[in-house]
C-alpha positions as CSV (number, residue, x, y, z in Angstrom):
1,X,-18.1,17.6,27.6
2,X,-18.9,21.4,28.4
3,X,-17.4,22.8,31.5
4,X,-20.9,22.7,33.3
5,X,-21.1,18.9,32.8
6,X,-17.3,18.7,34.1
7,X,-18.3,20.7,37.2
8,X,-21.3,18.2,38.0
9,X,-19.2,15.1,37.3
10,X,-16.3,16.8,39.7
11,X,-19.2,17.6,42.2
12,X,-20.6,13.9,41.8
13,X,-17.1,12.3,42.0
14,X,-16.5,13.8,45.4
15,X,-19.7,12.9,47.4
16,X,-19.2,9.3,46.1
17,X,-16.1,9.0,47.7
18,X,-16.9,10.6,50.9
19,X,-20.1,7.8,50.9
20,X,-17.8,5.1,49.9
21,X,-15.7,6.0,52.4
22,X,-17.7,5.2,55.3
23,X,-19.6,1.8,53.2
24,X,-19.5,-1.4,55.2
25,X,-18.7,-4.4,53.2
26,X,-22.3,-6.1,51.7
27,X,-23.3,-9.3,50.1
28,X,-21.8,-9.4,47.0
29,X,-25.0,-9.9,45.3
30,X,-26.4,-6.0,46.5
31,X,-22.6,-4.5,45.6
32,X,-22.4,-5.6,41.9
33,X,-26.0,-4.6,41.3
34,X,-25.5,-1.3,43.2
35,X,-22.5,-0.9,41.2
36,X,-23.9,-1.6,37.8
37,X,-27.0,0.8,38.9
38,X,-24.5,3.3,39.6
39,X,-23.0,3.1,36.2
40,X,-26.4,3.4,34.5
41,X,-27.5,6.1,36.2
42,X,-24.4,8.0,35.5
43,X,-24.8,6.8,31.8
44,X,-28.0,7.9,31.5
45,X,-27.4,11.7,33.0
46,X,-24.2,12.0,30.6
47,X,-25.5,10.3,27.9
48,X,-22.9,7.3,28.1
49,X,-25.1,4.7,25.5
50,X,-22.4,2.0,24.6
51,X,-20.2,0.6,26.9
52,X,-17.1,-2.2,27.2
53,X,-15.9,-3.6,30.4
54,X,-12.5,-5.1,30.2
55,X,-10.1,-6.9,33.5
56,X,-9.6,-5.4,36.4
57,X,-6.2,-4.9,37.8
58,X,-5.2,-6.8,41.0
59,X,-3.4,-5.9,43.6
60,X,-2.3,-7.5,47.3
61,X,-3.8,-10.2,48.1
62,X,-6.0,-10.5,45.0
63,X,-6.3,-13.7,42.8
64,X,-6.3,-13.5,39.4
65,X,-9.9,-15.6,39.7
66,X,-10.9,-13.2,41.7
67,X,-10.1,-9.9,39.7
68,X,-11.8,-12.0,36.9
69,X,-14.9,-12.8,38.9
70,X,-15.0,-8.8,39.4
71,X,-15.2,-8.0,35.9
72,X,-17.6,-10.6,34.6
73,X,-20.3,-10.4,37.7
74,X,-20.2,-6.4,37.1
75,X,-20.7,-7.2,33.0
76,X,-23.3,-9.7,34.1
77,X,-25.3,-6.9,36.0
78,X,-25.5,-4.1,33.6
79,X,-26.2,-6.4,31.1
80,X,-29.1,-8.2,33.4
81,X,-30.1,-4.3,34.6
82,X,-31.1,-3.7,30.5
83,X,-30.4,0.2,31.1
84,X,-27.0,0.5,28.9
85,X,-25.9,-0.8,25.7
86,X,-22.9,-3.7,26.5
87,X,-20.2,-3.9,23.5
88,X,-19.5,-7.5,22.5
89,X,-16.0,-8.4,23.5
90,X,-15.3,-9.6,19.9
91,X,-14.9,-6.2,18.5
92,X,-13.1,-4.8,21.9
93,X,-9.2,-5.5,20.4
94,X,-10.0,-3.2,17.6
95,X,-11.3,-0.2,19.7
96,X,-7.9,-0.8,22.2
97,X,-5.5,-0.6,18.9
98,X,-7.6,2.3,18.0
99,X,-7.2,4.2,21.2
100,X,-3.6,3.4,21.4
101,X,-2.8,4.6,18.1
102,X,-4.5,7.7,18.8
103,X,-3.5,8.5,22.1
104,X,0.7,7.5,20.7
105,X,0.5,10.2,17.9
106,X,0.8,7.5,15.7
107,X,-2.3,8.3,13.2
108,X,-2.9,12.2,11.4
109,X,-5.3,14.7,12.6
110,X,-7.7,12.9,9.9
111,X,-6.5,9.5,10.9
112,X,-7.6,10.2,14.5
113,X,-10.9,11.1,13.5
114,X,-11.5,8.4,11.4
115,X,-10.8,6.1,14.0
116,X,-12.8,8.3,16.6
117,X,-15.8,7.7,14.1
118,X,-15.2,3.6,13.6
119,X,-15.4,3.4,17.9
120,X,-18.5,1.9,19.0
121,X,-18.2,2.4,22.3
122,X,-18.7,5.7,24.0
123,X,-16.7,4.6,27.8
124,X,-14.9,1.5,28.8
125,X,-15.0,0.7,32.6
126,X,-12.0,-1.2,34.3
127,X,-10.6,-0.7,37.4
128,X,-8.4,-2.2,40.4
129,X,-9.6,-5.2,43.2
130,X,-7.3,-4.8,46.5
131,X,-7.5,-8.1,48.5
132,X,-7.6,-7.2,52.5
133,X,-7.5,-10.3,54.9
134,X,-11.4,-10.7,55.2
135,X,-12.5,-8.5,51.9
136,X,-12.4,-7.5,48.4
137,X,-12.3,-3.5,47.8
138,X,-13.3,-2.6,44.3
139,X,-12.2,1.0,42.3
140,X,-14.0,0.6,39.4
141,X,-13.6,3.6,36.6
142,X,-15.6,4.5,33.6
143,X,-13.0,6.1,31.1
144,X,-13.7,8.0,28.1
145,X,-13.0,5.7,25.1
146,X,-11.8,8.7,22.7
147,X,-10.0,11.0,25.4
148,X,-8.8,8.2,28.3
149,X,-10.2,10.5,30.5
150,X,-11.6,8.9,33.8
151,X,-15.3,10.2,33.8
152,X,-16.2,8.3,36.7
153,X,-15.0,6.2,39.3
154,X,-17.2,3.7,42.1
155,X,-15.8,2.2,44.8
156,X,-17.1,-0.8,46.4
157,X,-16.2,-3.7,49.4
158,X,-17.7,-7.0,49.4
159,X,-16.6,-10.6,50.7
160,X,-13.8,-12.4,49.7
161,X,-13.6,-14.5,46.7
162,X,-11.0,-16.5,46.8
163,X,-12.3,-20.0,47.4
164,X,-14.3,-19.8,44.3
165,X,-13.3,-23.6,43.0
166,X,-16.3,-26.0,42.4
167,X,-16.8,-28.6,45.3
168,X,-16.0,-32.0,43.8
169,X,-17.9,-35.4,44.8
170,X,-16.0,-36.8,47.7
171,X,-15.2,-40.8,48.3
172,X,-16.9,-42.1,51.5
173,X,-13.9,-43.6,53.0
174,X,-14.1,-45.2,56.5
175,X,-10.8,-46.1,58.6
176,X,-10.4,-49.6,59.9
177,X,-11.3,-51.2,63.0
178,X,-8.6,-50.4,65.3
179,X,-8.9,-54.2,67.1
180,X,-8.4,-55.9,63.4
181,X,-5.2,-54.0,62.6
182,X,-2.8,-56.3,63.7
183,X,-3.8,-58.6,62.2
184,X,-3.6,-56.9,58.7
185,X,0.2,-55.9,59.7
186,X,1.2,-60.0,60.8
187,X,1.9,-58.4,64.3
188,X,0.1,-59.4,67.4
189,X,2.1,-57.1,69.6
190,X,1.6,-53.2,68.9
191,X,0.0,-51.6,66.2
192,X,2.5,-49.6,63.4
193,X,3.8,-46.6,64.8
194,X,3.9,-43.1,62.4
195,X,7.7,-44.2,62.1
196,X,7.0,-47.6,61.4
197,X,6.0,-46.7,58.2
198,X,9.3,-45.3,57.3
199,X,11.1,-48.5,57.6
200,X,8.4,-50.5,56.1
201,X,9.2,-53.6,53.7
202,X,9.3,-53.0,50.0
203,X,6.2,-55.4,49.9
204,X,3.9,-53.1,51.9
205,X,3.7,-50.7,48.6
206,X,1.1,-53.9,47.6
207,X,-0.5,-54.4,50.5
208,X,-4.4,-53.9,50.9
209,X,-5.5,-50.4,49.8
210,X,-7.4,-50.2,53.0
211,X,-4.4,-50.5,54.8
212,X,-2.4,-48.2,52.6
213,X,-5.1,-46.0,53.3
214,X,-4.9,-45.7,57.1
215,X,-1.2,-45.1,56.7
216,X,-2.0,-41.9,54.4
217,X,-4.8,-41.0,57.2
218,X,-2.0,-41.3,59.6
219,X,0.7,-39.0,57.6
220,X,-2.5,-36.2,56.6
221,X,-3.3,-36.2,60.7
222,X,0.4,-35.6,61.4
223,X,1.2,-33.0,58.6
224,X,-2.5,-31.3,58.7
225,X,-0.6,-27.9,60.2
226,X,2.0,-27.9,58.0
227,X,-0.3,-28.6,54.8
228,X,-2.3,-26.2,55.7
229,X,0.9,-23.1,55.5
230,X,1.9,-24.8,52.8
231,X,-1.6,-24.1,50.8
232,X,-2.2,-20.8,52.2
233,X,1.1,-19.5,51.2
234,X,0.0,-20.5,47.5
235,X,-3.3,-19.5,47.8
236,X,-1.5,-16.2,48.5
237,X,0.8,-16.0,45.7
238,X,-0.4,-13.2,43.4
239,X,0.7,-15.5,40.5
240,X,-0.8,-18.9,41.6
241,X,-4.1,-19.7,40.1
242,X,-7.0,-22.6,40.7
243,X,-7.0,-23.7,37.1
244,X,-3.9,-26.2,36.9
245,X,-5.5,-28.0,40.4
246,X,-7.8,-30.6,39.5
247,X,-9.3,-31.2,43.3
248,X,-9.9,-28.4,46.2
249,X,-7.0,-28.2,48.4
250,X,-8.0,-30.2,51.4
251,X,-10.4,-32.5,49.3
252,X,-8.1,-35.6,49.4
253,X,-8.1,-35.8,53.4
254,X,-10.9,-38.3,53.7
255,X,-11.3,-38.1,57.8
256,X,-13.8,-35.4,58.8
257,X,-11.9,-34.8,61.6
258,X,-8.7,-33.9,60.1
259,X,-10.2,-32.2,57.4
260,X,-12.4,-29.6,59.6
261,X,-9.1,-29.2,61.4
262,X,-7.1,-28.4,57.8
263,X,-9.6,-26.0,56.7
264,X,-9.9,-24.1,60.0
265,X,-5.9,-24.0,59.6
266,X,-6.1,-22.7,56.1
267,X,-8.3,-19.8,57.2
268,X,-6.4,-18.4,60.0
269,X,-3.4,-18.8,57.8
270,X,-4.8,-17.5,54.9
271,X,-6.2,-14.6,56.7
272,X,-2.9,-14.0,58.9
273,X,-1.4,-10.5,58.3
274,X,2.0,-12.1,58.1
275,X,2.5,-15.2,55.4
276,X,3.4,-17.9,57.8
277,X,6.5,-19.6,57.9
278,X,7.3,-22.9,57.6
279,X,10.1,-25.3,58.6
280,X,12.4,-27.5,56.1
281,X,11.3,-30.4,58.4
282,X,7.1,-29.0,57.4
283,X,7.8,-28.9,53.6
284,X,9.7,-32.1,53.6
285,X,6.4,-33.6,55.7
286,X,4.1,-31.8,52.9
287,X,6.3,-33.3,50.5
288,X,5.6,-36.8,51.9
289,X,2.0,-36.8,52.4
290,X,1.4,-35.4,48.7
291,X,4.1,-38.0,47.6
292,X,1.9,-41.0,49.6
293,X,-1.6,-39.6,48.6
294,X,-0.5,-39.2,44.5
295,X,0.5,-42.9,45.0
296,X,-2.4,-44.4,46.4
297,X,-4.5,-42.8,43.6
298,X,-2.6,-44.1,40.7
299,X,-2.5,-47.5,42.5
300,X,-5.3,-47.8,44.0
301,X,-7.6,-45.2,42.5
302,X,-9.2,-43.6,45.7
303,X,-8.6,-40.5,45.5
């Protein structure tokens, strides 16, 4: 690159981040196309032809879904845009070794070269997602594939990502008639209390499943708090991710009610600025009501 070209990048660099600086978030849609555009127009000027994009980094609040999301909606755009060449991600471990043993001092002068000539890509773009409590903020960097010099760098803000896991079909359940309940427990005087069920005889675990379903109801509705800091102190774990769960948090609570209440819960705790706390008396309450609900689905097949 001659020194004229690194004056206009330097130039360039600077007035993008004093307009990035003062972007408002934007659909994510318009920011991975204005990204991608971005990237091809700097291509184009700077003759940048073959490109690989390779994971993001992720930082704070960030999920691993989410920094992955990143890379493959950006790929997805500059692909769709037509406007650069995209290298297959097949032959992208060779051209890493290639660049590490180059840049470690590993490989001769002609070595170096060799390998400079073998590269089929001219600039690999990565970068960094920060999670905020309401958005994602994107440093994406085109690097030089032969030097490691950052060419380039865009910065972006969009939505959050983090609820990103497929909505599953949901079972219709309905709770009982109050007026016919006791007569499903054999008692005429009171219906079960929440500590009732504590106590309860060891024939109850065969009862009806409707009725072992109104007893989980009753443990979601009096746990829904605590459920709710126990999920958004996972969700916010930087090494938790979606793919070992085989439901959406939440999607087991089968009365509307309770379950508008749990994910208004989740939000506020998963938004908070502090992680929120919870009591051994919550966790042991959480512990219970997942305990009850994994029952009733190998038993009863429900859920």
């Amino acid at each position: 690159m001659t020194g004229k070209n690194s004056a206009a990048v330097k130039i360039f660099l600077t007035a993008s981040c004093v307009f990035f600086s003062n972007t408002q978030p934007s659909p994510a849609a318009d920011v991975y196309k204005k990204m991608a555009n971005d990237i091809a127009r700097y291509s184009a000027a700077n003759k940048v032809k073959n490109i690989a994009v390779i994971e993001f980094t992720r930082k704070a609040r960030t999920s691993r879904e989410e920094s992955e999301y990143v890379a493959e909606k950006l790929l997805t755009c500059l692909v769709a845009s037509g406007k650069v060449n995209m290298m297959e991600r097949s032959q992208l471990d060779r051209v890493m070794d290639e660049q590490k043993l180059s840049l470690s001092g590993a490989s001769g002068t002609a070595a170096g070269s060799k390998a400079g000539q073998l590269r089929t890509t001219d600039a690999i773009i990565t970068g960094t997602v920060f999670g905020t409590k309401d958005h994602l903020k994107i440093i994406a960097k085109i690097i030089d594939s032969q030097t490691g010099t950052v060419l380039h760098t865009i910065e972006a803000e969009t939505d959050r990502q983090w609820d990103m896991l497929p909505e599953r079909p949901e079972f219709e359940f309905e709770l009982p008639d109050p007026a016919a309940l006791p007569a499903m427990f054999n008692d005429e005087a009171q219906l079960p209390s929440f500590n009732d069920f504590g106590d309860a005889p060891a024939g109850f675990a065969k009862a009806d499943c409707t009725v072992r379903w109104f007893r989980v109801a009753v443990l979601q509705n009096g746990a829904v708090e605590a459920k709710a800091k126990y999920w958004a102190r996972r969700l916010r774990d930087p090494d938790f991710s979606g793919k070992a769960l085989t439901k959406n948090p939440g999607g087991e609570i089968k009365d509307p009610g309770v379950k508008k209440r749990f994910y208004e819960l989740l939000d506020k705790f998963y938004k908070s600025s502090e992680l929120p706390k919870m009591s051994l008396e919550e966790l042991n309450s959480v512990k219970t009501v997942i305990s009850e609900e994994k029952k009733i689905s190998d038993e009863c097949g429900m859920i």
